[in-house]
N, C-alpha and C positions, 0 to 999 in steps of 0.2 A: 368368125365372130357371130354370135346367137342374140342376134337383138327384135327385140320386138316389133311383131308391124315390119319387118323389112321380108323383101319378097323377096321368094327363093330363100329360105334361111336352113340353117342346117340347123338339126335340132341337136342334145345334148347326146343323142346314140347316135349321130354324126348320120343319119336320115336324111336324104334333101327332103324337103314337103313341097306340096304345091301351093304356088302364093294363094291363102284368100281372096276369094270372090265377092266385092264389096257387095250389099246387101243392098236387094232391089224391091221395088214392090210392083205389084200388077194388079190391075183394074178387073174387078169380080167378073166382066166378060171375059176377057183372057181364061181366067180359071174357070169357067164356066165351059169355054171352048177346050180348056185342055181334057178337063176331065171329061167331054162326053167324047172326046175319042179315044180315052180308054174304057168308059163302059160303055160307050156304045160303036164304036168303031173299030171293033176288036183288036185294038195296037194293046201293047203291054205297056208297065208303066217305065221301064225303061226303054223303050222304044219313042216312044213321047219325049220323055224326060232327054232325048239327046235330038231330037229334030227342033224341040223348041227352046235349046239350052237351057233345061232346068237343071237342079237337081233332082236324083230319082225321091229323096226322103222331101222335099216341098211337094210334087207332085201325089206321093202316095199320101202324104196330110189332107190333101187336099181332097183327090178321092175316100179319104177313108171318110170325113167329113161329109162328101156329097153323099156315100152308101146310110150316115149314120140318119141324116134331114128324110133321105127316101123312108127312113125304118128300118133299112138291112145293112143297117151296122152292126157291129160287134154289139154281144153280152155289154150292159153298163155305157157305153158309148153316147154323149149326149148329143142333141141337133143342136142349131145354131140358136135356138127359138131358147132353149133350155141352158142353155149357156149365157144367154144375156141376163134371164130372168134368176138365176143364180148369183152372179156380178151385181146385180140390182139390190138382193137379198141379200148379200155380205155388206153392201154397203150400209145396206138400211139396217144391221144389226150393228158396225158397227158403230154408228151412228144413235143408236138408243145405249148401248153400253157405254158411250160416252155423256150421252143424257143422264142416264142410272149414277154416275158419280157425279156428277155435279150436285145435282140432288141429294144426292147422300152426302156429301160436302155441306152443301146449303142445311140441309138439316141439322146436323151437327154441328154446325155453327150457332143456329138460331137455339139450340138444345143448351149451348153456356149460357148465351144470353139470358134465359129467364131465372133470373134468383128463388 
């Protein structure tokens, strides 16, 4: 039987999978301590990634992140600084395009009004 959510399930090409790992969070020291022992404690990231049971794709996020805040990140890669202020600017734009219709609402309203 292939039910949702149930551990150890067989998929539909009769696959066992390994049950999901419920989703955890960790305190920016933690990641802080993970990633400098891979940039700075010469472990690899799967090397970390199984001492500290993570997974290897949260841990290389994490690092790619910490490379990106240093400036040696990737082409295009943004820090944390530029990613808030980003979230900040979508919101604030959405925010005025919803001001812009009102307004344009309000106006054309008051636009019948005058005989």
């Amino acid at each position: 039987m292939d039910t949702f959510g149930e551990v150890g399930t067989v998929s539909s090409m009769g696959v066992e999978r390994k049950p999901r790992r419920p989703r955890r969070s960790f305190t920016d020291e933690f990641k802080a301590s993970a990633v400098q022992r891979v940039l700075e404690g010469g472990k690899t990231i799967p090397q970390v990634a199984r001492d500290l049971d993570l997974t290897e794709s949260a841990l290389r996020g994490w690092v790619d992140q910490a490379r990106a805040d240093a400036g040696k990140g990737k082409p295009g890669a943004l820090t944390n600084s530029e990613r808030e202020e980003l979230t900040r600017l979508r919101k604030e734009v959405r925010e005025l395009r919803m001001d812009r219709e009102i307004l344009k609402k309000a106006a054309a309203f008051f636009a019948k009004e005058k005989p």
